[in-house]
C-alpha positions, -999 to 999 in steps of 0.1 A, spaced: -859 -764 98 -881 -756 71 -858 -783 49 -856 -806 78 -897 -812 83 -902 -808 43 -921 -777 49 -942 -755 21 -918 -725 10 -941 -698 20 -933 -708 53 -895 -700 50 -903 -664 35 -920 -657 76 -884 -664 89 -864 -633 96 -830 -654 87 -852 -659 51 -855 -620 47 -815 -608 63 -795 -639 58 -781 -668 80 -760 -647 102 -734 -676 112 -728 -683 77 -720 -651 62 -717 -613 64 -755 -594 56 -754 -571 25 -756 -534 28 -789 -529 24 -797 -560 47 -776 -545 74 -794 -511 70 -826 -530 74 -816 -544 101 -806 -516 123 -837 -490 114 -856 -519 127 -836 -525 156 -826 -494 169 -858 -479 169 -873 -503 186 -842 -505 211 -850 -466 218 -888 -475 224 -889 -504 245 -859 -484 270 -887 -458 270 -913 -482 280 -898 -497 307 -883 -463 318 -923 -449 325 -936 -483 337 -939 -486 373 -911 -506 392 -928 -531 418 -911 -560 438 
């Protein structure tokens, strides 16, 4: 979008598909991938413990 709407470039470097890739278009590196799952599983973990202690109400 950022090409689309002739943004500024510092824009693009907020995107997460700027920092790890364009996931439809090709495979993430190593080091990308890594990235990506320390980020994502932890926070996985957390948020399942969140909603584990929060109280259930219908």
């Amino acid at each position: 979008m950022i090409p689309l709407f002739d943004l500024p470039d510092w824009l693009n470097r907020l995107s997460v598909f700027w920092a790890f890739g364009q996931p439809h278009l090709e495979w993430p590196s190593s080091a990308r991938l890594a990235t990506m799952l320390l980020l994502a599983v932890p926070g996985a973990l957390r948020a399942a413990m969140i909603a584990k202690r929060t109280p259930k109400v219908a």
